[in-house]
C-alpha positions in Angstrom: -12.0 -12.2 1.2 -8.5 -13.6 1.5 -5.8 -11.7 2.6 -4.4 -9.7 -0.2 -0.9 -9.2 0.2 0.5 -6.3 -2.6 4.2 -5.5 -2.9 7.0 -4.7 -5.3 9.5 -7.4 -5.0 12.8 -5.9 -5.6 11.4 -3.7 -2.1 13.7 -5.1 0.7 10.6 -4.1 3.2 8.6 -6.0 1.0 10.4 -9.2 1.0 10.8 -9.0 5.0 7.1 -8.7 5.5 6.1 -11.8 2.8 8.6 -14.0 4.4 7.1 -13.1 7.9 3.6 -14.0 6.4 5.3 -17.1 4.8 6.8 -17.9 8.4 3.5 -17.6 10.2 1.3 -19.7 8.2 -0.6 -17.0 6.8 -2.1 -17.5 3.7 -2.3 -14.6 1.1 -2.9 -13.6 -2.6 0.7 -11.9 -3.5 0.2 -8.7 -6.3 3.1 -7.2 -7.3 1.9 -3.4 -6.9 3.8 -2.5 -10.3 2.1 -4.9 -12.6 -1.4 -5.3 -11.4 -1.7 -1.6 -10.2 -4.4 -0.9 -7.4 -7.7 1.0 -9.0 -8.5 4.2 -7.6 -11.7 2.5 -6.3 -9.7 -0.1 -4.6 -7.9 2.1 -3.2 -10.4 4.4 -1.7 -11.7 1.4 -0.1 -8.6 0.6 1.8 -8.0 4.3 3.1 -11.5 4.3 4.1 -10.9 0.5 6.0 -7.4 1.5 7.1 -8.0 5.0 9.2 -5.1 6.7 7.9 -4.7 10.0 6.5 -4.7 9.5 2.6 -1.2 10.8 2.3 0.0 8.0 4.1 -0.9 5.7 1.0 2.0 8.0 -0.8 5.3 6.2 -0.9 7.0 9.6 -0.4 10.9 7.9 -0.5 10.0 6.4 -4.0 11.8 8.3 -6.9 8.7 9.3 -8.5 7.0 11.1 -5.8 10.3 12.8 -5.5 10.4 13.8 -9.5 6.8 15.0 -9.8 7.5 17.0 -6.8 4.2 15.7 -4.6 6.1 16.8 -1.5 4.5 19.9 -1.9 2.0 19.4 -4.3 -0.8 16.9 -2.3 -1.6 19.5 0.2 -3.6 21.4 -2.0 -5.1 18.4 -3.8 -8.6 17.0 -3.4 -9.0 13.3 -1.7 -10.3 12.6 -5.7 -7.3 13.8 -7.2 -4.6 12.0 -4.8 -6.9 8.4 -5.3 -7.2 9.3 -9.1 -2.8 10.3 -9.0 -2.6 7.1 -6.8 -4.1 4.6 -9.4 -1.7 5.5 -12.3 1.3 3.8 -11.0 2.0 1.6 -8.5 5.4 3.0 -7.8 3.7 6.2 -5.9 1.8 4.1 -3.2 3.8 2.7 -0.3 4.2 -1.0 0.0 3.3 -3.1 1.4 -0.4 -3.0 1.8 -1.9 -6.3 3.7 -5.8 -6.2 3.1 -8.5 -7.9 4.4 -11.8 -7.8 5.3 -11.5 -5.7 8.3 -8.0 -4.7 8.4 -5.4 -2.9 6.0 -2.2 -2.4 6.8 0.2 0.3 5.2 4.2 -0.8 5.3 5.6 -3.4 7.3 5.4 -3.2 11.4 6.0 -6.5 12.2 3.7 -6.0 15.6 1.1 -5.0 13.4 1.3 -8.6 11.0 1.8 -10.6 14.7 -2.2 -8.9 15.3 -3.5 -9.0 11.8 -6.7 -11.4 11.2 
């Protein structure tokens, strides 16, 4: 599998880790996360690969998480319901997401790209 590289591109984080990916010759598919949504079977694949808590998938600044009121609301929900709440928009799951094969990667550390392959 090529790297799959998803991101919203009016994210400032966003643009700072494709230009670093860009810069260091690594090639990637780029998915805008709002258009071409991740599945709910996509993404239980990548929190199962990535070894983070599911919540962590939640982009918790993003105004929608904030509207719907998930702050309180996903610790009393199933790993099924936050994948299946997940999948309907993009704009809930934090971005970027680098996948591969092995590896997935949840927002940008740029010490974390430097090691990804």
């Amino acid at each position: 599998m090529e790297n799959l590289f998803l991101q919203y591109p009016k994210c400032s984080t966003c643009r700072k880790a494709k230009k670093f990916l860009e810069d260091s010759g690594i090639n990637f598919i780029d998915r805008d996360i709002t258009v071409d949504n991740p599945t709910k079977e996509e993404l239980k694949n990548w929190y199962e690969k990535s070894g983070l808590e599911l919540k962590k998938f939640f982009n918790t600044s993003g105004v929608l998480y904030r509207e719907m009121g998930l702050k309180d609301k996903i610790k009393d929900m199933s790993e099924d319901e936050m994948l299946e709440l997940l999948s309907t928009d993009g704009k809930l799951v934090k971005r970027p997401i680098l996948v591969n094969d092995s590896k997935v990667l949840v927002g940008f550390k740029q010490e974390e790209y430097e090691n990804f392959k």
